[in-house]
N, C-alpha and C positions, 0 to 999 in steps of 0.2 A: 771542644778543646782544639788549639790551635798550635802549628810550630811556630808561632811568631810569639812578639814580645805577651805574656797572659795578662800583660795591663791594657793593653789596647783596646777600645770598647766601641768605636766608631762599628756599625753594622758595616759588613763585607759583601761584595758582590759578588755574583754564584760564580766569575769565571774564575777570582782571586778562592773562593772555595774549594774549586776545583783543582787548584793546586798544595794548599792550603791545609784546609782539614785534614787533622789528624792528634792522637793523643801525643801530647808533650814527647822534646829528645831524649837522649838517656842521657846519663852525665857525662858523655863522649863528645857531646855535641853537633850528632849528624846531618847534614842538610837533606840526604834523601831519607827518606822514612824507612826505617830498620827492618830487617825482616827478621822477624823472630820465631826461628825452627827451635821449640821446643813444643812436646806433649804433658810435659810437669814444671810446677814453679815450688823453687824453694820457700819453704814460707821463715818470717823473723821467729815465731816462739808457737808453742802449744796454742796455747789462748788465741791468740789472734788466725791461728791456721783455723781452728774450731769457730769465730764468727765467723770468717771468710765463706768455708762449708754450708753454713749455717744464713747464708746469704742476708747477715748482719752486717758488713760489713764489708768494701767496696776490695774487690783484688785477685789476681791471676790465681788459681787454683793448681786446674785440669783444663786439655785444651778442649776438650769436648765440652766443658763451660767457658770458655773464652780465652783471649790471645791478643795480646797487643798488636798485632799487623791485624789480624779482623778486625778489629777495635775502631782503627786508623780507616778502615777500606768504609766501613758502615757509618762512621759518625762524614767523611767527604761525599758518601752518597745520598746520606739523610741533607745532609745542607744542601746540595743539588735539587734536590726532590721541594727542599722543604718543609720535610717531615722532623716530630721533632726527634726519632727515632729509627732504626733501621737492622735487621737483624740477617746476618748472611748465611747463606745455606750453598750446599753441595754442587748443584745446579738448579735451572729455571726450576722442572719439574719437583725437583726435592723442596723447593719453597712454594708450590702451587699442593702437594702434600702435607708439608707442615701447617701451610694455613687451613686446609679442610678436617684436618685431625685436632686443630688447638680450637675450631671454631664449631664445627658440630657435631652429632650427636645421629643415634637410630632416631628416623621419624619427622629431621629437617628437611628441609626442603631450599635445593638450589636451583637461581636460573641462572644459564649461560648461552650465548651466541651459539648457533651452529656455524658459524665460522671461525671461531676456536681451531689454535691450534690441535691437529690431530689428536697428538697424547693427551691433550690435558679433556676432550670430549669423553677415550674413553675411561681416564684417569677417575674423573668424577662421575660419569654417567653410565659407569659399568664396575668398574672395581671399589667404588665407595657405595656402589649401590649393594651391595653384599654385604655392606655392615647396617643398612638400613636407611640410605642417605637417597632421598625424593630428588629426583633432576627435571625440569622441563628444560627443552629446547627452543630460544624462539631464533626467530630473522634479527641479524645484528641492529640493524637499520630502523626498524617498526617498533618503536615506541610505544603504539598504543599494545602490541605483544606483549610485549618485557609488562605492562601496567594489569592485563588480562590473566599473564602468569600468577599472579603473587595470592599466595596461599595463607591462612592465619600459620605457618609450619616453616614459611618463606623466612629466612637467616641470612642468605650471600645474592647477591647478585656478580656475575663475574664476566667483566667484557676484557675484548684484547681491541686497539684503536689504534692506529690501524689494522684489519687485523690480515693473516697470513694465508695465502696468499694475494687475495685477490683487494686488500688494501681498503676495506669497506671501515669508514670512520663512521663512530657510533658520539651520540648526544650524552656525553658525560654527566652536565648540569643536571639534564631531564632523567638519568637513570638514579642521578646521587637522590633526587629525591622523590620517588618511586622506592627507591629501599629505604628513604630514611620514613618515610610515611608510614612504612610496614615493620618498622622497627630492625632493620637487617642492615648489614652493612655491604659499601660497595667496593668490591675490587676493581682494580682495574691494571691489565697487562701493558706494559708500558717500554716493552719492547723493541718496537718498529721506532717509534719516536725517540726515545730515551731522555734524560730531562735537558738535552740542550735544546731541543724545540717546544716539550710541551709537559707541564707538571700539574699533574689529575688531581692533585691535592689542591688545587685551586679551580676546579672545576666540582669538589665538592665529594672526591671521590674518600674513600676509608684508609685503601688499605692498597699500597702501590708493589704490583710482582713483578721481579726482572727476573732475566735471563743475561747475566751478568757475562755468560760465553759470548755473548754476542757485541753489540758496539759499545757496551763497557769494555773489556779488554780491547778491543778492534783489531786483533791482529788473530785471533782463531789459536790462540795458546792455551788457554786453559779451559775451565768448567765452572762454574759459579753462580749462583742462584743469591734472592735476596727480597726481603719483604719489606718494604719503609711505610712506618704507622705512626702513633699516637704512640711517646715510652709506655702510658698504661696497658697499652695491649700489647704489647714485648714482655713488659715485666707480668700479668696478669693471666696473659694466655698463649702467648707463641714460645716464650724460655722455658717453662715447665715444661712441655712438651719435645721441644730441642735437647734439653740437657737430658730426657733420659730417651728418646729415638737415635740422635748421633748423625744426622743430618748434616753436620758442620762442615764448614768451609777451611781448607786447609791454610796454614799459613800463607804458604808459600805463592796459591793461586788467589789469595787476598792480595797480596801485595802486587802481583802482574794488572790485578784490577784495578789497585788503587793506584798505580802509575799510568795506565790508561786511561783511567776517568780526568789526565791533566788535559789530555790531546781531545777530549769525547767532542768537546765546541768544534775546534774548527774543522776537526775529520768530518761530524756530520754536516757542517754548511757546508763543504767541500765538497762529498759525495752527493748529499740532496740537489748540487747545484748540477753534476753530473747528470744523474738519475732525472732530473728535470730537462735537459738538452735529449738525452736518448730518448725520454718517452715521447718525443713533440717527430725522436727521427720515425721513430717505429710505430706511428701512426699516419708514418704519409708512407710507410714501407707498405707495397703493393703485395706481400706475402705474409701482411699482419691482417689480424681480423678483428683483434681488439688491444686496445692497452690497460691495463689498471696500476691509475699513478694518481694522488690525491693533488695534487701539483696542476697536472691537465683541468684545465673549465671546464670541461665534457666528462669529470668524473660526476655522477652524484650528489658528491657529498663535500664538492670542492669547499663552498664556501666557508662548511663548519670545519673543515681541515685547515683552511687560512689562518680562523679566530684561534682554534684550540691548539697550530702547530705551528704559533708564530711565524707562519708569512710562507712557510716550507713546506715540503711535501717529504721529505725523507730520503731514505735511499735506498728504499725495495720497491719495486714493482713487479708487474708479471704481465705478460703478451699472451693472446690467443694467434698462434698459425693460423694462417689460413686453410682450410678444406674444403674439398666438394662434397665431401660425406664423412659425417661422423665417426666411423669405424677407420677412415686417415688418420686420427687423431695422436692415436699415442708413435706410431709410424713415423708420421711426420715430426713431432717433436724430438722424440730420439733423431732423427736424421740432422735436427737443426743442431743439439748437444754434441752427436761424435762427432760434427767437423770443426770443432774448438780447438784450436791449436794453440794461444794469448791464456786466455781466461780458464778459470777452472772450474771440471763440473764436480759439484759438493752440495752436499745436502746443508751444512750451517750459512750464517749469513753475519755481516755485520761486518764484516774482515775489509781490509784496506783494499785487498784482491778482491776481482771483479768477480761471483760464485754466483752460477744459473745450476737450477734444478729442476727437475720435474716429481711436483706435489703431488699427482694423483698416484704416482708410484715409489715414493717416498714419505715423504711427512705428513701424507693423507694416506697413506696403501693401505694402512691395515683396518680404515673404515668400509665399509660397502661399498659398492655401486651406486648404489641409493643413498645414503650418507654422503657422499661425494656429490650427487648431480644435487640433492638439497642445498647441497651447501657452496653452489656454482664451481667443484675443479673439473675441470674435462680433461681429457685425456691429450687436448691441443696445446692443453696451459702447459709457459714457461715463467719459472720463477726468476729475477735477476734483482743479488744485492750486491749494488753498484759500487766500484770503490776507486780508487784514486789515479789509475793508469789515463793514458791520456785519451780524451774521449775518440779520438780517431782511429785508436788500436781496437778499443770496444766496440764499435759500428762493425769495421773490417771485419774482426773475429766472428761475432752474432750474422752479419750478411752473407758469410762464405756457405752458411747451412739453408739461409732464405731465403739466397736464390738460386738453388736446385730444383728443379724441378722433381715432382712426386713420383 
């Protein structure tokens, strides 16, 4: 459904989508897309309120079953995507729950990167494992793993591409079919990239998760989650489960989403263009020890970052300080964070503003030691998601802590 003329039939391009999508005006005829604060809708008569309930019959109820501004936020990010569906939730994490709840069962079996965002490692591989739910862990990157993993119990397979922090892009094509061979579906976090550079669902992928906080809104306002699938797995197995858990996405931070997803193109070639000049400074920086930027020739995993991220590299990466010994690590990187004076230190990312963090003691801290050195963060890693300030304030600010000495 579109705000344009509903005769129109010529197929639209994702960036006209992006401004685009959304369910029909009211009869007031509004150009920007309405926000609609309500928790109840009046219904016209008995009967018709009764099919509605009765999910016979297409229309606003309760907002905990749906909302014209979500409506609007999810059918602009399914055209994005690709998908021919899209269902919005709370935050990332509440849609990374909704899909392990609507999808299995005691005695399945999931595999996930250990380089997975922190929560969602122990999300699934600790607190769903208490209802009976099998996790292996493999190497994001080792395909022939993820193919070793798979169990006749095997259901999900769940990668994050890039993933967090250390920007390791995984083989989408090659994981979509490894789960479809084993009968299971693949997720795939889709994050770092967002669908202006790169859409899983054309790599083969199921079942695409956002973190809708991040460079969907791009400005660090709200909280929002979202899963874009196949309508039969909305309607079949993720709505059942949303309308009676409450999972739901508020109006109001639907809408901050859905007006954000118009800017989502050119913020991110803007800041991947950024984030690609910094990572080229901070690898000739004589107090860098490493960079991870999928952008850099010297990543890995550049080439299939090229194919699957249209030509881009994103706009997160993250640096190793340099140290003479290991136990510098976390020392040194706090010393580079408090002499920030420009940029901000903050655990989210995605925001226009330029936000460095330190993973191993945030978004990774409540994993192990071990968990962490598995899963490459050290205690030297800095996180940096790059954004729109002018790349000369960003060097200055990050340099004033780099070149201190220890």
């Amino acid at each position: 459904m579109l705000m344009t003329d509903p005769k129109q039939t010529p197929p639209l391009h994702r960036d006209t989508q992006a401004v685009r999508a959304a369910v029909p005006r009211s009869p007031y005829g509004e150009n920007s897309e309405a926000l609609y604060l309500s928790s109840g809708f009046v219904q016209p008569d008995a009967e018709t309120s009764a099919r509605r309930f009765a999910s016979e019959e297409e229309g606003y109820t309760y907002g905990r079953t749906g909302n014209p501004t979500v409506t609007s936020m999810e059918l602009r990010l399914a055209a994005m995507e690709g998908t021919e569906a899209c269902l919005a939730t709370s935050s990332g994490m509440s849609a990374v729950m909704l899909m392990c709840f609507a999808l299995l069962k005691a005695g399945d079996h999931v595999i996930i990167s250990q380089s997975m965002f922190g929560s969602t490692l122990k999300l699934i591989g600790a607190e769903f494992a208490r209802f009976g739910v099998q996790t292996s862990i493999v190497p994001q990157t080792d395909i022939d793993a993820w193919r070793a993993a798979v169990n006749p119990h095997t259901r999900l397979l769940f990668a994050e591409t890039p993933t967090n922090p250390l920007t390791e892009v995984c083989d989408m094509a090659a994981l979509a079919d490894i789960a479809h061979q084993a009968g299971a579906w693949l997720a795939v976090d889709n994050c770092f990239a967002s669908p202006a550079l790169q859409r899983p669902i054309e790599w083969g992928a199921d079942i695409i998760m956002h973190s809708g906080t991040k460079f969907l809104d791009g400005q660090g306002r709200v909280m929002a989650g979202a899963l874009c699938t196949t309508q039969a797995l909305v309607n079949e197995k993720l709505l059942p489960v949303i309308k009676n858990a409450g999972m739901v996405l508020s109006p109001f931070n639907a809408w901050v989403v859905l007006k954000g997803l118009e800017t989502l193109d050119i913020r991110m070639r803007a800041q991947s263009a950024n984030a690609l000049e910094l990572a080229h400074w901070l690898q000739a920086h004589p107090a860098v020890q490493a960079v991870h930027y999928p952008g850099l020739s010297s990543h890995p995993q550049h080439e299939l970052a090229m194919r699957q991220m249209s030509g881009l590299g994103g706009a997160v990466l993250s640096f190793e300080v340099k140290v003479s010994h290991a136990e510098q690590g976390r020392a040194r990187a706090f010393q580079v964070l408090d002499h920030l004076r420009v940029m901000s230190l903050s655990t989210n990312l995605g925001d226009t503003k330029t936000l460095l963090a330190h993973p191993a003691s945030t978004s990774h801290g409540k994993l192990s030691e071990a968990q962490r050195q598995a899963a490459g963060i050290k205690q030297n890693l800095i996180r940096i998601s790059v954004g729109l300030e002018h790349l000369d304030d960003i060097r200055a600010d990050i340099d004033r802590g780099l070149s201190l000495s220890v």
